[in-house]
Steps between C-alpha positions, in 0.01 A plus 500: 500500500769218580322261730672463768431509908838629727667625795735790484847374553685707700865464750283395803264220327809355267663421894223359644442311145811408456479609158775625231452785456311807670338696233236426241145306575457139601220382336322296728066402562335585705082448662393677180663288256823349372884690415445473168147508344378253214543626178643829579776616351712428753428108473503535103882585597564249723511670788461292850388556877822568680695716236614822586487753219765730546506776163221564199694594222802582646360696762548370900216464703473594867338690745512902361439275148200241532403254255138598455679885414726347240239320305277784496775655243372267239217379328274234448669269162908634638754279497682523842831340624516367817822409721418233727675322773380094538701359771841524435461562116445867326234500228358683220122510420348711225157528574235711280247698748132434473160652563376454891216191486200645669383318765 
């Protein structure tokens, strides 16, 4: 679990975004909830609304290789690298995976 809410970047939406690059997720709220969810992981990191993850560990995503895929590789208590893209600025983020809160 990382704790985050996106959209799929892809060539079409990084036009009509306007965005940098076209591959990776934007994480972004939505109704249900904020981009990044208190006390996840993924705002432990730092992580904010807007930035695109592009690669876990080294490894790109995109379409044929989703996010939620990727992270199912690991468990709960790893220590995962992510690549992120904040504006016009490429960052690193180690986060550590936790368990899912129930709801």
């Amino acid at each position: 679990y990382l704790g985050v809410r996106y959209t799929i970047v892809n060539e079409e939406m990084a036009k009509k975004q306007k965005l940098p690059v076209n591959y990776g997720v934007l994480i972004r709220g939505t109704n249900e909830g904020p981009g990044v969810m208190p006390d996840s992981p993924a705002a432990k990191a730092g992580l904010l609304a807007e930035d695109i993850i592009l690669e876990v560990n080294g490894q790109k995503i995109s379409e044929d290789s989703p996010l939620a895929t990727i992270i199912q590789k690991y468990n709960i208590g790893d220590k995962i690298n992510l690549k992120v893209q904040r504006n016009d600025k490429i960052l690193n983020f180690n986060v550590t995976l936790a368990e899912r809160p129930s709801l």
